[in-house]
C-alpha positions as CSV (number, residue, x, y, z in Angstrom):
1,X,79.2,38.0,21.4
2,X,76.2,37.6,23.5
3,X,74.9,34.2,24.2
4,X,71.4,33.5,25.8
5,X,71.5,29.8,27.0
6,X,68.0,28.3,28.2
7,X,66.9,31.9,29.6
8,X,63.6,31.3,31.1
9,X,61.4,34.0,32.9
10,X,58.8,33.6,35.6
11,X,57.3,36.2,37.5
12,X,54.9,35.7,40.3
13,X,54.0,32.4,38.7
14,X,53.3,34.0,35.1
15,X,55.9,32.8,32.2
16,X,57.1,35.6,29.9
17,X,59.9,33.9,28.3
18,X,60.0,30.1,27.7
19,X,63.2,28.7,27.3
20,X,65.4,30.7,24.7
21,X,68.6,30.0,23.0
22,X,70.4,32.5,21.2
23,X,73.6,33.5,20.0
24,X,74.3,37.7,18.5
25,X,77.5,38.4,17.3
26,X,79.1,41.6,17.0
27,X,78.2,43.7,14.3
28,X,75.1,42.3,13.4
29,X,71.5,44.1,13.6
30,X,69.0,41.4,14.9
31,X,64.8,41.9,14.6
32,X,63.1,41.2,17.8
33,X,59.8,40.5,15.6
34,X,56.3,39.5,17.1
35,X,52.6,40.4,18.3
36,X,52.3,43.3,21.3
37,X,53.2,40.9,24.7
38,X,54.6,38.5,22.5
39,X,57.7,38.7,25.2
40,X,60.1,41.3,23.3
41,X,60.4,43.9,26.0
42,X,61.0,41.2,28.6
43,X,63.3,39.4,26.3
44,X,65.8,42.9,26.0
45,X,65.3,43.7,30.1
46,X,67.1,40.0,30.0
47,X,69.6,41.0,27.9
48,X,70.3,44.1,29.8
49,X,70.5,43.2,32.9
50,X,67.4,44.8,34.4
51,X,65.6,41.8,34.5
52,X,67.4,38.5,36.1
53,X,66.3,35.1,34.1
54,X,64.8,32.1,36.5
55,X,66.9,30.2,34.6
56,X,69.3,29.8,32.5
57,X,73.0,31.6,31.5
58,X,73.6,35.2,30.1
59,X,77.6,35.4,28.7
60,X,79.0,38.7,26.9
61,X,82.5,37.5,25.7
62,X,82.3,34.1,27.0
63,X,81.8,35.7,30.5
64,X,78.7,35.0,32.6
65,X,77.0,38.2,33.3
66,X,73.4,36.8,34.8
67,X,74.1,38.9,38.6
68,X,75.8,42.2,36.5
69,X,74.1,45.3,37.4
70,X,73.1,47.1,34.3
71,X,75.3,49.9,35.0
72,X,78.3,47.9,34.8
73,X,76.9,46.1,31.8
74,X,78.2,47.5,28.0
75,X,74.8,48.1,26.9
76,X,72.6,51.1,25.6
77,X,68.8,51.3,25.2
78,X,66.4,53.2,23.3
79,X,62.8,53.4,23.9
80,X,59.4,53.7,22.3
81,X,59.0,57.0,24.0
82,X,62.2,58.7,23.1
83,X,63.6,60.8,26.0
84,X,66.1,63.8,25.3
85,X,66.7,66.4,28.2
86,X,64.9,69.3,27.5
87,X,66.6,72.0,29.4
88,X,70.1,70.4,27.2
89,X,71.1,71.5,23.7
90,X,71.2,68.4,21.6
91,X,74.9,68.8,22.1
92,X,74.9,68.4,25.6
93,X,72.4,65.8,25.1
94,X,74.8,63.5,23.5
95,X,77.3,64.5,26.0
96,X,76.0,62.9,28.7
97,X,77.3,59.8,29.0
98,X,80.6,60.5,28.2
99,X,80.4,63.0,30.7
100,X,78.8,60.6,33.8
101,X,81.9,58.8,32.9
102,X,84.2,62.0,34.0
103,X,85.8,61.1,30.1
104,X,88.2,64.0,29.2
105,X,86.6,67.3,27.4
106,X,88.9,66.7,24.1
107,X,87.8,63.3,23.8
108,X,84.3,63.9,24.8
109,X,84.2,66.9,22.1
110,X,85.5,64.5,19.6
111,X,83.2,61.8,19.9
112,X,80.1,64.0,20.3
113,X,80.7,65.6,17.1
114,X,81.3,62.1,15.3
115,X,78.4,60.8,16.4
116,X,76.2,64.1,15.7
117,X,77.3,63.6,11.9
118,X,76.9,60.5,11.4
119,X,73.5,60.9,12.5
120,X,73.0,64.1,10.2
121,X,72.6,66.2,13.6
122,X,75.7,68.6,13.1
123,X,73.6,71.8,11.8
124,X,71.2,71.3,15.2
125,X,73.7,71.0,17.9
126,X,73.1,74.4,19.3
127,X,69.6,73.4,19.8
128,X,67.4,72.2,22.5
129,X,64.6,69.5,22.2
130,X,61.5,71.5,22.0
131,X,63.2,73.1,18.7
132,X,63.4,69.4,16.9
133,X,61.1,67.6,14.8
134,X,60.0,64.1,16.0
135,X,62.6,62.6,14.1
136,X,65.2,64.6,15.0
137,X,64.5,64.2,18.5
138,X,64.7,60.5,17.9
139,X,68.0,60.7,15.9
140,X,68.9,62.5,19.3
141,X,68.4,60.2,21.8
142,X,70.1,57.7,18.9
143,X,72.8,59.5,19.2
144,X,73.2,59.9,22.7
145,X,72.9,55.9,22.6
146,X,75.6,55.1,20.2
147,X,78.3,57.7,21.5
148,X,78.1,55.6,25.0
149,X,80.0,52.9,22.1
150,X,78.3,50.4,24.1
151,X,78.7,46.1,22.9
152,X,75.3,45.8,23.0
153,X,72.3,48.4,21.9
154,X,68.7,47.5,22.4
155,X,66.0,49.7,20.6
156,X,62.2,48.9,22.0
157,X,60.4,49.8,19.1
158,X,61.9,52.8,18.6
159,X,60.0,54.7,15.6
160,X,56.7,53.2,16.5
161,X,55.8,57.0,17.9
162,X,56.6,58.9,14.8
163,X,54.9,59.9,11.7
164,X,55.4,57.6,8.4
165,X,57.5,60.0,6.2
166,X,60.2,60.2,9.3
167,X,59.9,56.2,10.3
168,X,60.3,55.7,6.3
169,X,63.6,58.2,6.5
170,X,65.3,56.2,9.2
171,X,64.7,53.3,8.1
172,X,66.3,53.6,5.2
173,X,69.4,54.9,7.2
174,X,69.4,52.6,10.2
175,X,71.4,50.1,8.4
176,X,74.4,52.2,7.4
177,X,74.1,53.6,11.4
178,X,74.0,50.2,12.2
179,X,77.3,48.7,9.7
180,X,79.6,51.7,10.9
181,X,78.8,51.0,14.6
182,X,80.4,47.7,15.2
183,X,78.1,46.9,18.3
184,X,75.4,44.3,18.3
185,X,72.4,46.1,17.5
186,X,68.6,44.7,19.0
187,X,65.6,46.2,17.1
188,X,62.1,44.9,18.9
189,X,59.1,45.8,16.3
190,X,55.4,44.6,15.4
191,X,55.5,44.6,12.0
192,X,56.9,42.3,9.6
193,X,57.6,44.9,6.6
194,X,60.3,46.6,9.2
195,X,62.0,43.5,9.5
196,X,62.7,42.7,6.1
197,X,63.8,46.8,5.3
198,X,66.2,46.5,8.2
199,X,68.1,43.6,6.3
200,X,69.5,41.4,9.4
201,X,68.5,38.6,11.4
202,X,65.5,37.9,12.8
203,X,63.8,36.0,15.7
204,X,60.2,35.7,15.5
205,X,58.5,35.6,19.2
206,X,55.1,34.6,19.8
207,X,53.6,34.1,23.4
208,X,57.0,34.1,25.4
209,X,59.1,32.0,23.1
210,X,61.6,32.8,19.9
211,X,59.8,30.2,17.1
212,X,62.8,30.7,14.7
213,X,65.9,32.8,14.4
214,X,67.7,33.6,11.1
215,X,68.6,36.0,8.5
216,X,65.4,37.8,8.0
217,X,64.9,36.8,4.1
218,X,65.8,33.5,4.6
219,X,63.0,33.5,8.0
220,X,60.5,35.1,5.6
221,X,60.8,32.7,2.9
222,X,61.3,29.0,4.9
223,X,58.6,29.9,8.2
224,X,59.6,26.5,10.3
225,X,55.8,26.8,11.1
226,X,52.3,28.1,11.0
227,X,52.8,30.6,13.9
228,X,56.4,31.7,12.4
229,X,54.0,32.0,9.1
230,X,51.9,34.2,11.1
231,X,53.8,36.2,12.7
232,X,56.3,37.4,9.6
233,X,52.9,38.2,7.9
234,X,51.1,41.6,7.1
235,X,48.3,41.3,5.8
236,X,48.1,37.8,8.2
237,X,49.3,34.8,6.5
238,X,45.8,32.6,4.4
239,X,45.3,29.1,5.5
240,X,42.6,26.2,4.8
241,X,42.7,22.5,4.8
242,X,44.0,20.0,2.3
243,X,44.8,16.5,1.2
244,X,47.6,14.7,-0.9
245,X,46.7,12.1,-2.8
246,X,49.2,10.7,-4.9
247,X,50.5,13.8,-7.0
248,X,47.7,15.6,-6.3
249,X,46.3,18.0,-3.4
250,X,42.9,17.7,-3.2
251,X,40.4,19.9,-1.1
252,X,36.9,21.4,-1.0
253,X,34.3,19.7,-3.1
254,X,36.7,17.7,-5.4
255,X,39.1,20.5,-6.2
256,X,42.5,19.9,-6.6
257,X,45.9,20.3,-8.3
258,X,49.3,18.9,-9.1
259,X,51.6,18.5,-6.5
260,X,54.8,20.9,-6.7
261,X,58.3,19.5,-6.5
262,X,58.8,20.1,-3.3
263,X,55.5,18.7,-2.2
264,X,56.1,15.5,-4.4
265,X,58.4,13.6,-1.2
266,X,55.3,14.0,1.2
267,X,53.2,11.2,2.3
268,X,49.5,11.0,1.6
269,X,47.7,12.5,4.2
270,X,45.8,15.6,6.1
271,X,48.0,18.9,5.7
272,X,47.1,22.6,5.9
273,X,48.2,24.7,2.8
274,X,49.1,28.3,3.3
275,X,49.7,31.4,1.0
276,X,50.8,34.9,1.3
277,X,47.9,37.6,0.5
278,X,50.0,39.1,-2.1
279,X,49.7,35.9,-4.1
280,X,45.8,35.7,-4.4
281,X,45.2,37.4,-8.1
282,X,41.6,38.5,-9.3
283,X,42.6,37.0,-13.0
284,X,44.4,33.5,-14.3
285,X,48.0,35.2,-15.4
286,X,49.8,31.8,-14.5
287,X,49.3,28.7,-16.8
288,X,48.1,25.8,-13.4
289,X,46.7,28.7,-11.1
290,X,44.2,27.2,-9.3
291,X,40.4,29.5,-9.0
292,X,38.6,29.7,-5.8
293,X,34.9,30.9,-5.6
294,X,34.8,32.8,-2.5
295,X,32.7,35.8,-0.8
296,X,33.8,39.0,-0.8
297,X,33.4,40.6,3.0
298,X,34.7,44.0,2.6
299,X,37.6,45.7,0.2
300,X,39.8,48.1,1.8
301,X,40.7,50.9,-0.9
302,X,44.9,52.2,0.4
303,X,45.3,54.2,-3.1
304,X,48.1,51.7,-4.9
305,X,46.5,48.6,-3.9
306,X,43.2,46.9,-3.0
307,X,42.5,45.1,0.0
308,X,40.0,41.5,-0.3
309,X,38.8,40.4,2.7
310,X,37.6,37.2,1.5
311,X,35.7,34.0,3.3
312,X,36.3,30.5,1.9
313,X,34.2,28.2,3.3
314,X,35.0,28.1,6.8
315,X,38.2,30.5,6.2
316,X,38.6,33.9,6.0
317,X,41.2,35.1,3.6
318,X,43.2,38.3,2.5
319,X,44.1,39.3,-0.9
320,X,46.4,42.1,-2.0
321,X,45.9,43.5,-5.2
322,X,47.5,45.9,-7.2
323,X,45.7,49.1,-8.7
324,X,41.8,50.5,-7.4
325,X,39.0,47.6,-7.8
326,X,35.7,48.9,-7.0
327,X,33.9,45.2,-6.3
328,X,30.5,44.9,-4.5
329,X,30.4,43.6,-0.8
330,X,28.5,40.0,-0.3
331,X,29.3,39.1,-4.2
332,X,30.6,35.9,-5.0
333,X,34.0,35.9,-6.7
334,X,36.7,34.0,-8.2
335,X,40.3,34.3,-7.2
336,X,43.6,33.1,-8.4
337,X,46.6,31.5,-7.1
338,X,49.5,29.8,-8.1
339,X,50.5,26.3,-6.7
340,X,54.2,27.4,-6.6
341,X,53.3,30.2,-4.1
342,X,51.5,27.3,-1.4
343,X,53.2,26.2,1.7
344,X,52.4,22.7,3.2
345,X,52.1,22.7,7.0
346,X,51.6,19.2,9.0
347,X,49.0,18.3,11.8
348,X,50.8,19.6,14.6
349,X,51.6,22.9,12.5
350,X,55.9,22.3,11.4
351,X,57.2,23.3,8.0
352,X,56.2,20.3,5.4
353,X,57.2,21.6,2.1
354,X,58.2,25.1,1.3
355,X,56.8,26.9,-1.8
356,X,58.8,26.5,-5.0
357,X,58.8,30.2,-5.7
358,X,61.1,30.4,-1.9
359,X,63.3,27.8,-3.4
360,X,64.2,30.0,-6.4
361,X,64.4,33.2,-4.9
């Protein structure tokens, strides 16, 4: 288990991590999920040791590790920027650190070869770097990661760098790597969509602080707040300004609809509603969907889906929808959206009432 207990880092007077609480437990995969400097590199050189926190407790096992040096730490990292040894077969690659550790040929041999099939790597052993696809270089240095059979993993963004037919392929694998490893498993990334195909837990960092920690479906669905919104969005999260009055939820020029069950408890008052862009609809399929006349800015054409970059009043908006949709640029439009897919977000931004569709799914 590793605990983080009110880490804080300061450096040279700047703050990359506010104060952060965490607990991993073995054999989980946990997202590091957030913006470029949104403190997830820092937040893994805490964990590893290579960076010491200003303040605050670091325990593996119940044992405080904060002064460890990272090599007698029971951690292994993978970077962005893969690194395999070139003048090395990939055999020799995954060696390595078996071998640094003077461990005995047999077992060495052994564990290499374990570790080279479960990453699908036994018909390459006999090769050296240069001779590997991007992906296969990455499944390398993987490798050579995992056979260390270190507690604690860390992997910086680690398929940012390759193409999308081999990030799609390990994806899709990571999680079995993952389950048959037994470690606790760190996996920083940018975007949201990677978080949710991992399948574990998720902490969502903006600006130097974890906003909310959880299992990723549950994070995704129940966003504590507007910037946890935000950040587990891609296309970004669609906000604009409301009212409830009564059993209503009024806004714009005397728009409004029914309150939803879960908004039903809240008091009157200012809130800021929220939807996903997959939700907006270009036609009323749902009996109570509310229409919004808005301006159409651009459309972004990606083959299955359209792209709506959209400005409401004062708000810009984007819609995801399904199939080609040649639409005219400057037009005025109507859009669609269902009540049950709105979140309710208070004044100083928390979590007031979560959509109905989360509750049910």
């Amino acid at each position: 288990m590793l605990e983080l207990d009110g880490i804080e880092l300061v450096l040279d007077g700047q703050t990359f991590l506010s104060r952060t609480d965490l607990v991993l437990e073995r054999g989980t995969l946990n997202v590091l999920l957030g913006p470029t400097l949104a403190g997830k590199t820092s937040l893994m050189r805490v964990m590893a040791g290579l960076d010491v926190p200003t303040r605050g407790e670091i325990r593996w096992n119940g044992k405080r590790v904060n002064g460890d040096r990272v090599q007698s730490r029971d951690v292994a990292m993978v970077y962005q920027q893969f690194i395999n040894y070139p003048a090395m077969t990939v055999y020799d690659n995954i060696a390595s650190p078996l071998r640094i550790k003077g461990r005995p040929a047999a077992e060495i041999d052994r564990k290499t070869r374990a570790v080279a099939e479960l990453m699908k790597l036994t018909p390459l052993l006999d090769r050296r770097p240069q001779n590997l696809s991007g992906g296969q270089q990455q499944r390398c240095a993987l490798a050579r990661a995992l056979v260390k059979e270190a507690g604690l993993v860390l992997l910086d963004e680690p398929l940012a760098n390759l193409d999308y037919k081999l990030r799609e392929e390990l994806r899709e694998e990571m999680p079995r790597i993952f389950e048959q490893s037994g470690a606790i498993f760190v996996y920083a990334t940018t975007e949201p969509e990677e978080a949710l195909l991992l399948n574990g837990n998720t902490a969502t960092m903006w600006q130097g602080r974890v906003t909310q920690f959880g299992r990723s479906t549950q994070v995704y669905r129940n966003p504590v707040d507007v910037t946890t919104a935000r950040v587990f969005s891609d296309p970004p999260f669609n906000f604009w300004q409301v009212e409830k009055r009564g059993n209503r939820i009024v806004f714009g020029e005397g728009q409004s609809f029914a309150t939803t069950a879960p908004m039903a408890a809240l008091p009157d008052g200012p809130y800021q509603a929220g939807f996903r862009a997959a939700h907006l609809e270009l036609h009323q399929h749902r009996a109570g969907a509310v229409a919004f006349t808005c301006r159409l800015i651009v459309t972004e054409i990606t083959g299955s889906e359209t792209f709506l970059h959209l400005e409401h009043g004062a708000d810009r908006w984007v819609g995801v929808v399904h199939g080609v949709h040649d639409l005219a640029p400057e037009s005025l439009m109507s859009v669609w959206l269902d009540p049950a897919h709105c979140y309710l977000f208070g004044p100083e931004g928390g979590l007031c009432a979560t959509a109905a569709y989360a509750m049910r799914n």
